[in-house]
N, CA, C and O of each residue as an XYZ file, in Angstrom:
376
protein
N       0.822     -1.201      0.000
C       0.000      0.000      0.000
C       0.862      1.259      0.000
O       0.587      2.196     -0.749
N       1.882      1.289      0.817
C       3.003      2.449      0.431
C       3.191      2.629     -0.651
O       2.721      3.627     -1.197
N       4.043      1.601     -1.413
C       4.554      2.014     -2.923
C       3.141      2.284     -3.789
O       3.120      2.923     -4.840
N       2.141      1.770     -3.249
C       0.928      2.286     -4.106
C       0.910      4.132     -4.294
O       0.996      4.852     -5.289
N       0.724      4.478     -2.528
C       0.520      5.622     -2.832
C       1.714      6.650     -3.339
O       1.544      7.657     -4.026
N       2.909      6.161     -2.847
C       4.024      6.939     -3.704
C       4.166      6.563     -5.399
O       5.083      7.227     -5.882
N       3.786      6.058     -5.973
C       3.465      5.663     -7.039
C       2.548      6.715     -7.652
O       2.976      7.597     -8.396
N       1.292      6.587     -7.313
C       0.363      7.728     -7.484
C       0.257      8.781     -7.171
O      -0.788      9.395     -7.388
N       1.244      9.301     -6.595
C       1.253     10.915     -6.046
C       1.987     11.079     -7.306
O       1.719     12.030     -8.041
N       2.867     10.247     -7.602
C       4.126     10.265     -8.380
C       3.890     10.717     -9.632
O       4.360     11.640    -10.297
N       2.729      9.541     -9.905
C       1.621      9.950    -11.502
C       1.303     11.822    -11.055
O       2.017     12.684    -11.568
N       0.625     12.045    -10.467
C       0.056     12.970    -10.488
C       0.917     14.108    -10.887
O       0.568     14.796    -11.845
N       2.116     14.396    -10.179
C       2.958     15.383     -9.616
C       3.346     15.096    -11.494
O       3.083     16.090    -12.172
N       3.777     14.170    -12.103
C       4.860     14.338    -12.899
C       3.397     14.701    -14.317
O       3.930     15.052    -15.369
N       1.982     14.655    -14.399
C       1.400     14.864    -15.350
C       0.971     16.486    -14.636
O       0.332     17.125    -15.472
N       1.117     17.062    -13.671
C       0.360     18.330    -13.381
C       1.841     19.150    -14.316
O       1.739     19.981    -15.218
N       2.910     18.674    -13.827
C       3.811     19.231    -14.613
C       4.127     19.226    -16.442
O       4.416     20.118    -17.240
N       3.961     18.155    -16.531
C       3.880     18.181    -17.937
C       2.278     18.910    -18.695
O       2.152     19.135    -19.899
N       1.946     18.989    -18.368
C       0.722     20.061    -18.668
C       0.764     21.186    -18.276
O      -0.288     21.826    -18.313
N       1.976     21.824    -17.766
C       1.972     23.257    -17.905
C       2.969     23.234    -18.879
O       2.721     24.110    -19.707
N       4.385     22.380    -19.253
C       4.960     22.408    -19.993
C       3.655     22.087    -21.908
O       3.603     22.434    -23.088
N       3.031     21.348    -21.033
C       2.481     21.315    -22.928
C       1.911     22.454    -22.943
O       2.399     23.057    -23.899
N       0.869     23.337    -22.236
C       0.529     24.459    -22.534
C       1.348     25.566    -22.775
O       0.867     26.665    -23.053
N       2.641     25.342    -22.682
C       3.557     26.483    -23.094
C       3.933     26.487    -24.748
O       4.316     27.282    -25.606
N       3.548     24.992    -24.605
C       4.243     24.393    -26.039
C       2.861     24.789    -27.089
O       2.719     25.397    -28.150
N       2.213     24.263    -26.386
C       0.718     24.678    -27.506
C       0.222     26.357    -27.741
O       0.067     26.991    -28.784
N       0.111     26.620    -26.790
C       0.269     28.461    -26.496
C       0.949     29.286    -27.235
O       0.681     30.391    -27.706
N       2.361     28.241    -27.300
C       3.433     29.312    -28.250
C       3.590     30.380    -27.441
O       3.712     31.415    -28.097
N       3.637     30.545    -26.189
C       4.337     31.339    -25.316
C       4.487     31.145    -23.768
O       3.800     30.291    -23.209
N       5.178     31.749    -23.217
C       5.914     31.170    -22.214
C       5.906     32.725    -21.603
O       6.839     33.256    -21.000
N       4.554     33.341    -21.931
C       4.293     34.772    -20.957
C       4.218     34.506    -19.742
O       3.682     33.477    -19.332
N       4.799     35.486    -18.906
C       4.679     34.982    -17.497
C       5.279     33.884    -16.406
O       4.877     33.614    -15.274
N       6.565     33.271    -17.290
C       6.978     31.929    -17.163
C       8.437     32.351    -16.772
O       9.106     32.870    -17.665
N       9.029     32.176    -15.477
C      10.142     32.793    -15.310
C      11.439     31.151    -15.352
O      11.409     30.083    -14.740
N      12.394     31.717    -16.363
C      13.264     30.825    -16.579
C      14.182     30.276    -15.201
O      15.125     29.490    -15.291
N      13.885     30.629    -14.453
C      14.638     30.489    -13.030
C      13.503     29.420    -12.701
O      13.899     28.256    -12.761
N      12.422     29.567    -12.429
C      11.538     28.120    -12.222
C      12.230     26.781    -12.512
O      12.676     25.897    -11.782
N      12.163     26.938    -13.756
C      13.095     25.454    -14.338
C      14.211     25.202    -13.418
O      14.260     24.402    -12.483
N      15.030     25.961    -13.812
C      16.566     25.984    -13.366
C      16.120     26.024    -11.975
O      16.350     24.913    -11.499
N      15.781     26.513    -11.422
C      15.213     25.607     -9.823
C      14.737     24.086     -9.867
O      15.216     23.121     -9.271
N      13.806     24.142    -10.622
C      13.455     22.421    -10.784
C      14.141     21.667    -11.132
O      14.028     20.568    -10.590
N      15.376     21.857    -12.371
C      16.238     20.961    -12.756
C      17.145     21.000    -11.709
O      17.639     19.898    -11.470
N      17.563     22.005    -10.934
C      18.921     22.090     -9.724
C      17.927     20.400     -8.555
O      18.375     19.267     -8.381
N      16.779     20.911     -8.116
C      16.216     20.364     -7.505
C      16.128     18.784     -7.709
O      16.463     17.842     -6.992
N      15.488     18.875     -9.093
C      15.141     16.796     -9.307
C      16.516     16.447     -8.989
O      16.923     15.904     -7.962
N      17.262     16.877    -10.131
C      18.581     16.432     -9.809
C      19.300     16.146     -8.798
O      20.057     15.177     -8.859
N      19.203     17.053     -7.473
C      19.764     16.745     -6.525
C      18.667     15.832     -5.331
O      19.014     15.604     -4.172
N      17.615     15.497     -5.795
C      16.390     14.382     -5.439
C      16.916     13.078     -6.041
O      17.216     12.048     -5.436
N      16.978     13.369     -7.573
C      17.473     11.861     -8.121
C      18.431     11.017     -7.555
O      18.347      9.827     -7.251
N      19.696     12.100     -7.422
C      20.809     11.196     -6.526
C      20.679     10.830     -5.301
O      21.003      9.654     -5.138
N      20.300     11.419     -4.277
C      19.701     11.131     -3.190
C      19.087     10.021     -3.100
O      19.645      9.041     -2.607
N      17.474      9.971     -3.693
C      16.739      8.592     -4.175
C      17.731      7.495     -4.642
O      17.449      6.340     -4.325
N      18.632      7.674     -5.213
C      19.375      6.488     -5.644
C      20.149      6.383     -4.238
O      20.160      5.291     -3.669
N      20.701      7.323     -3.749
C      21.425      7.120     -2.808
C      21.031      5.936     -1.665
O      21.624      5.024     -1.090
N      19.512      6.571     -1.691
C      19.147      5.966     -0.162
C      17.895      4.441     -1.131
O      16.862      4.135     -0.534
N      18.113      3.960     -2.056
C      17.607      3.107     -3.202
C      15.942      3.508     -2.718
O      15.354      2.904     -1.820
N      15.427      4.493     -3.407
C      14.277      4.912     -3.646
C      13.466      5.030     -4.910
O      13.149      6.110     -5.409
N      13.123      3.741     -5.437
C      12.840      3.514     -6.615
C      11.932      4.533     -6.832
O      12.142      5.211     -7.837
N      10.506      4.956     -5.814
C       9.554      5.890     -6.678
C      10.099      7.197     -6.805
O       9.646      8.032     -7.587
N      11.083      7.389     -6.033
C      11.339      8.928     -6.045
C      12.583      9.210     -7.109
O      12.885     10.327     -7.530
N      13.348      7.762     -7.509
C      14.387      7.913     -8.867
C      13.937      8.295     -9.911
O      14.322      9.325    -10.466
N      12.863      7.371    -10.443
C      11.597      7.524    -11.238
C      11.634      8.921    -11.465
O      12.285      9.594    -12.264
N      10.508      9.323    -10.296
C       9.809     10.549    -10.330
C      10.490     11.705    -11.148
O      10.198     12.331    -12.166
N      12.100     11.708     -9.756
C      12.829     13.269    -10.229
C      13.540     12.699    -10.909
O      14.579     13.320    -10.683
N      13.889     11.683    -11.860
C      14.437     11.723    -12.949
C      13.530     12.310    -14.434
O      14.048     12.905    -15.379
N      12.087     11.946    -14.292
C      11.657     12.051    -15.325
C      11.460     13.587    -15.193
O      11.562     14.102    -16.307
N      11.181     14.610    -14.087
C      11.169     15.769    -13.519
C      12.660     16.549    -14.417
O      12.678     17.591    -15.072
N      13.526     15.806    -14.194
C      15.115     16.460    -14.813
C      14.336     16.530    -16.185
O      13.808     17.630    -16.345
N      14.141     15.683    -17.159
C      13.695     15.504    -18.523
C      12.494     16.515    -18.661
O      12.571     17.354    -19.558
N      11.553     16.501    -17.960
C      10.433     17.614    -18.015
C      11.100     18.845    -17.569
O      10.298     19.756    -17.777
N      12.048     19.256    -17.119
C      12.673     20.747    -16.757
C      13.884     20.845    -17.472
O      14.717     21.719    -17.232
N      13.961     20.319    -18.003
C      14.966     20.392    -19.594
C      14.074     21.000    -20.549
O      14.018     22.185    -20.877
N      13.241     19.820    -21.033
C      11.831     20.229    -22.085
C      10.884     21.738    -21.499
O      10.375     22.445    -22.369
N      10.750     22.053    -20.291
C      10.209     23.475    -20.377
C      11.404     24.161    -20.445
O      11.710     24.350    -21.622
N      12.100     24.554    -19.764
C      13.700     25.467    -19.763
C      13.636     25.699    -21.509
O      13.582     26.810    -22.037
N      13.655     24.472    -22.200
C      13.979     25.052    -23.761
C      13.013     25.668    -24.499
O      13.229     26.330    -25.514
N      11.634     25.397    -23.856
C      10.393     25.595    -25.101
C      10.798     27.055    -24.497
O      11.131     27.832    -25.391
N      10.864     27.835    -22.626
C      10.880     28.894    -22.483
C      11.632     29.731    -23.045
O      11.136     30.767    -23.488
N      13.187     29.441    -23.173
C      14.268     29.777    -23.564
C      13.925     30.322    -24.829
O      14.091     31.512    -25.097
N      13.417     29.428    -25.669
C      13.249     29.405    -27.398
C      11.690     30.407    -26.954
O      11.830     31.626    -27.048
N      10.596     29.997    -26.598
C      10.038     31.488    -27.651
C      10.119     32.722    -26.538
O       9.368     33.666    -26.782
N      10.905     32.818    -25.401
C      11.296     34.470    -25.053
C      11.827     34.825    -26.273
O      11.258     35.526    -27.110
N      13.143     34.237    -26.385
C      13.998     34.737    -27.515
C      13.088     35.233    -28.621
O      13.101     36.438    -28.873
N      12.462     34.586    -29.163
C      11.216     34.150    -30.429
C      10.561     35.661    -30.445
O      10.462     36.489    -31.351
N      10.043     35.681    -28.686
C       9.446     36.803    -28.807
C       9.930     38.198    -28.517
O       9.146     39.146    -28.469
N      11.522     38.348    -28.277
C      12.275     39.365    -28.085
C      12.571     39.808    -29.661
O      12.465     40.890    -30.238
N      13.001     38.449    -30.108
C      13.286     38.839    -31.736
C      11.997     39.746    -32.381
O      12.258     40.842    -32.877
N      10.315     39.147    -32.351
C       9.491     39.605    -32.909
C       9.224     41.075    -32.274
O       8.367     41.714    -32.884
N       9.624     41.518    -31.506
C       8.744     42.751    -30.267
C       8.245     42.554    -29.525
O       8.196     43.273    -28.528
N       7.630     41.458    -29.676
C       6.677     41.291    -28.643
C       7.052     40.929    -27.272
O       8.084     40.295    -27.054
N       6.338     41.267    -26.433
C       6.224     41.635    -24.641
C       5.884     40.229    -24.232
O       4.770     39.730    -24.390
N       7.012     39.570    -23.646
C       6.329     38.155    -23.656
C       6.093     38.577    -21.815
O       6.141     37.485    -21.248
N       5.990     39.089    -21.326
C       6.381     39.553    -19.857
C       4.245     39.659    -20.148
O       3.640     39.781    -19.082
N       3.730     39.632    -20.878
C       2.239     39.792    -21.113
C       1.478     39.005    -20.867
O       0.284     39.209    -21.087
């Protein structure tokens, strides 16, 4: 029943995240989206992942590993259309 519920928090946590990353992606903007978020989240899983391995924590290796990969994938969609939208004029701060 443990690994159940760390399992399923696990689901949850890693699809609430990837659905703000797809809405950035579908949106085509990343208004309001501060690039330090990521780079907090990637500093973070990362130093979760090793840990979890450290102390052999299969749901939580899982988790903030796939967390590193999802804060890679937002960090770039953000990265790419600020730029996108610095190049065009536009106020992505909107």
């Amino acid at each position: 029943m443990t690994a159940a519920i760390g399992w399923a928090s696990s689901v949850i946590l890693i699809l609430t995240i990837a659905k703000q990353v797809h809405k950035q992606w579908h949106d085509r903007t990343s208004a309001g989206v501060s690039v330090w978020l990521f780079i907090g989240q990637l500093a973070a899983s990362a130093g979760f992942t090793i840990y979890s391995l450290l102390v052999h924590n299969w749901v939580f290796v899982v988790t903030n590993a796939i967390m590193v990969l999802n804060g890679l994938l937002g960090y770039g969609i953000t990265v790419r259309q600020k730029r996108r939208a610095a190049r065009d004029g536009v106020d992505s701060a909107a």
